[in-house]
Legacy VTK file of the C-alpha trace (Angstrom):
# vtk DataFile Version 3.0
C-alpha trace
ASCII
DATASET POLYDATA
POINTS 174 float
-187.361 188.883 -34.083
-190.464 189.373 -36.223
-193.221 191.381 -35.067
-196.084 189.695 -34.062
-199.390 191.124 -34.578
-201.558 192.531 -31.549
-203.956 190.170 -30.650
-202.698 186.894 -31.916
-200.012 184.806 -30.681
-197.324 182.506 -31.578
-197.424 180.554 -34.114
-199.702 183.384 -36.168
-197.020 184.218 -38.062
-195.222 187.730 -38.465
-197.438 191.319 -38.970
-197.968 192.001 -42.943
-197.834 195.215 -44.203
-199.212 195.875 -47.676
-197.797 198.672 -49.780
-199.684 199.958 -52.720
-199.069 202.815 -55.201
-198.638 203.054 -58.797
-196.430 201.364 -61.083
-195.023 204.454 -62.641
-193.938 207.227 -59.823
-192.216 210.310 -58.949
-189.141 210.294 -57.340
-190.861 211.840 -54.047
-193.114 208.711 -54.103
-190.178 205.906 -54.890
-188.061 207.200 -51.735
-191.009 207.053 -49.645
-191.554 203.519 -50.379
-188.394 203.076 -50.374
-187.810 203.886 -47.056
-191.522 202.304 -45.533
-190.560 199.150 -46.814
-187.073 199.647 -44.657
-188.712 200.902 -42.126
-191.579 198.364 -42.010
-188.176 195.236 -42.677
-186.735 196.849 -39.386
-190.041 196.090 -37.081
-189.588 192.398 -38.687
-192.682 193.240 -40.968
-193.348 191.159 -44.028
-194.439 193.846 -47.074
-196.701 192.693 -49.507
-197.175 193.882 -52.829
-197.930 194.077 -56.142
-194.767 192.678 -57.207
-193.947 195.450 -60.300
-192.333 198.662 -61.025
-192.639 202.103 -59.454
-193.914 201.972 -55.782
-194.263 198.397 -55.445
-190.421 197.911 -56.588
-188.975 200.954 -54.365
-190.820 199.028 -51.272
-189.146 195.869 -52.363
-186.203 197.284 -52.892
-185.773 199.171 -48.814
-187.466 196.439 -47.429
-184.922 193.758 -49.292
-181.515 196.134 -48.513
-182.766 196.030 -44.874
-182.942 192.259 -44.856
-186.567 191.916 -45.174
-189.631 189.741 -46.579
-191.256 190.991 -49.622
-194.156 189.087 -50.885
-195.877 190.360 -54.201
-199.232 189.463 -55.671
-198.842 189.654 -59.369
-201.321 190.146 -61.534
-200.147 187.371 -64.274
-199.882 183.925 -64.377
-196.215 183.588 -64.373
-193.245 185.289 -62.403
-192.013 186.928 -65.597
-192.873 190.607 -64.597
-191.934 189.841 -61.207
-189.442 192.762 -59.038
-185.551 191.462 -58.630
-185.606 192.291 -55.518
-189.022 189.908 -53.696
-188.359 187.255 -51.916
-191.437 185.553 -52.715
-193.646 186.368 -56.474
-196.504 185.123 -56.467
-198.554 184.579 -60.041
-202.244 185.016 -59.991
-203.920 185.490 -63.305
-206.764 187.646 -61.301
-205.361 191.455 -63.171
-206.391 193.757 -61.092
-208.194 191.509 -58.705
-205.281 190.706 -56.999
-205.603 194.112 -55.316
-208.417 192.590 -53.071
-205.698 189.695 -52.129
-203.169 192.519 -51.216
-205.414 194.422 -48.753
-206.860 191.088 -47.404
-203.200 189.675 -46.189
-202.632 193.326 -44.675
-202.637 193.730 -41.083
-202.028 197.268 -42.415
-202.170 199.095 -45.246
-200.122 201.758 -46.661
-201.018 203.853 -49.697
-198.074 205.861 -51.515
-198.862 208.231 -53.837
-201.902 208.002 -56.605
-203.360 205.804 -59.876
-206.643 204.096 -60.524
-205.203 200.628 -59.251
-204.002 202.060 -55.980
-207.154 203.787 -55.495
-208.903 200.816 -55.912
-206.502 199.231 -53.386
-207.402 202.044 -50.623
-211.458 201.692 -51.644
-210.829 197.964 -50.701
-208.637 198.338 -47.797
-211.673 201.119 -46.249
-214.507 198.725 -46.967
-212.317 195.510 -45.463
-213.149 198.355 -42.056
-210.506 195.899 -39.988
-207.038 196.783 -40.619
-205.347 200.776 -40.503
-205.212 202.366 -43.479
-202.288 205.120 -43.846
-202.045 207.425 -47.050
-198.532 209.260 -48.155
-199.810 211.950 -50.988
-201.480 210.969 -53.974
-205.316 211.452 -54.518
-207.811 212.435 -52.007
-211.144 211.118 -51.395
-214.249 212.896 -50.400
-217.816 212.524 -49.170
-220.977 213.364 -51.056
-220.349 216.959 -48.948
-216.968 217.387 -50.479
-215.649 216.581 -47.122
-212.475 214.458 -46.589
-213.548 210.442 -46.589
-213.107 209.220 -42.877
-211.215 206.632 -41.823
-208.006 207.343 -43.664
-205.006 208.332 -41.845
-202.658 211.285 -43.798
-199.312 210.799 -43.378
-196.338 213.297 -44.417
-193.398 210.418 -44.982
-192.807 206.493 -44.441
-191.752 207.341 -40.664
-195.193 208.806 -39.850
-197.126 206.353 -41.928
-194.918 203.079 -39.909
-196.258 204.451 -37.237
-199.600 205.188 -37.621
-200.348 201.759 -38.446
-200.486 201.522 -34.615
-198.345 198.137 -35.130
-194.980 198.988 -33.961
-193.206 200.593 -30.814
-190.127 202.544 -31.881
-187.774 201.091 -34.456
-185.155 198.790 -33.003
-181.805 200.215 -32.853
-179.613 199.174 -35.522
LINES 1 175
174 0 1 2 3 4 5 6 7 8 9 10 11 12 13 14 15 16 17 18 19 20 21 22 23 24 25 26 27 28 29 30 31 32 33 34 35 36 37 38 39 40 41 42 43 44 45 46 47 48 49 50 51 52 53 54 55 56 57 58 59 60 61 62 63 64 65 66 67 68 69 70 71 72 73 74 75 76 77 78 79 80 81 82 83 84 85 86 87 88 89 90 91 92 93 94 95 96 97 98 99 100 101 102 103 104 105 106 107 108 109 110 111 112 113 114 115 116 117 118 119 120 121 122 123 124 125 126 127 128 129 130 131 132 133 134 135 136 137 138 139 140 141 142 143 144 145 146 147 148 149 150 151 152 153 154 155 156 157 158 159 160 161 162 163 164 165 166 167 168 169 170 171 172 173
């Protein structure tokens, strides 16, 4: 059964977890999106992403094997470019924009590794201020004090980062 989000009921529709990260990654970076989107596909999580190559695909891919939902917001106007493995593509013609339609469908967002799109994705997942926001690697942010930015949660792997979403209970057994 799909899991529903905290705070709203039947009817709302299953939680959405968006996974962001760069198009071009390191292997480290594809097997931890990998497994998150399995992870997230065994809580009954739909994963929504930017529908391409390099994280976005390696999310698609574990959350597909595991018999999930993968939504992803492309950035074109057709389905062309679109990941084998989503279940739904979803053409745009907003570029980059469609970052801000990624983090806005999160109930949660999850940031794997680094690139100037996916730190654009965790600026506008901090300043939405009403969903978790869970970082695997990839580039830091800091305060005019050269402190850490607040607010982000540091994760060392997909299991950590599933569950500091604060979404989920365990996983279900399989």
């Amino acid at each position: 059964m799909p899991a529903q989000h905290p705070g709203e009921g039947p009817g709302r529709g299953p939680v959405q977890v968006a996974v962001c990260g760069p198009g071009e990654c390191t292997g480290r970076e594809r097997g931890h999106a990998r497994e998150t989107g399995r992870l997230l596909a065994r809580h009954g999580a739909v994963v929504v992403c930017g529908g391409l190559g390099g994280v976005m695909a390696a999310a698609a891919a574990g959350a597909r094997a595991a018999g999930g939902v993968v939504v992803g917001v492309l950035p074109g106007t057709d389905r062309a470019a679109a990941g084998t493995d989503l279940t739904v593509a979803l053409p745009t013609g907003l570029g980059q924009a469609r970052n801000n339609v990624i983090v806005n469908a999160a109930d949660a967002v999850i940031v794997i590794g680094g690139s100037w799109g996916t730190l654009s994705e965790l600026a506008l997942a901090m300043r939405r201020a009403a969903v978790p926001v869970v970082q695997i690697g990839g580039w830091r942010v800091h305060d005019h004090d050269g402190r850490p930015a607040p607010g982000i949660v540091h994760a060392a792997d997909a299991a950590e980062a599933v569950a500091a979403t604060g979404l989920f209970g365990p996983p279900p057994a399989r």
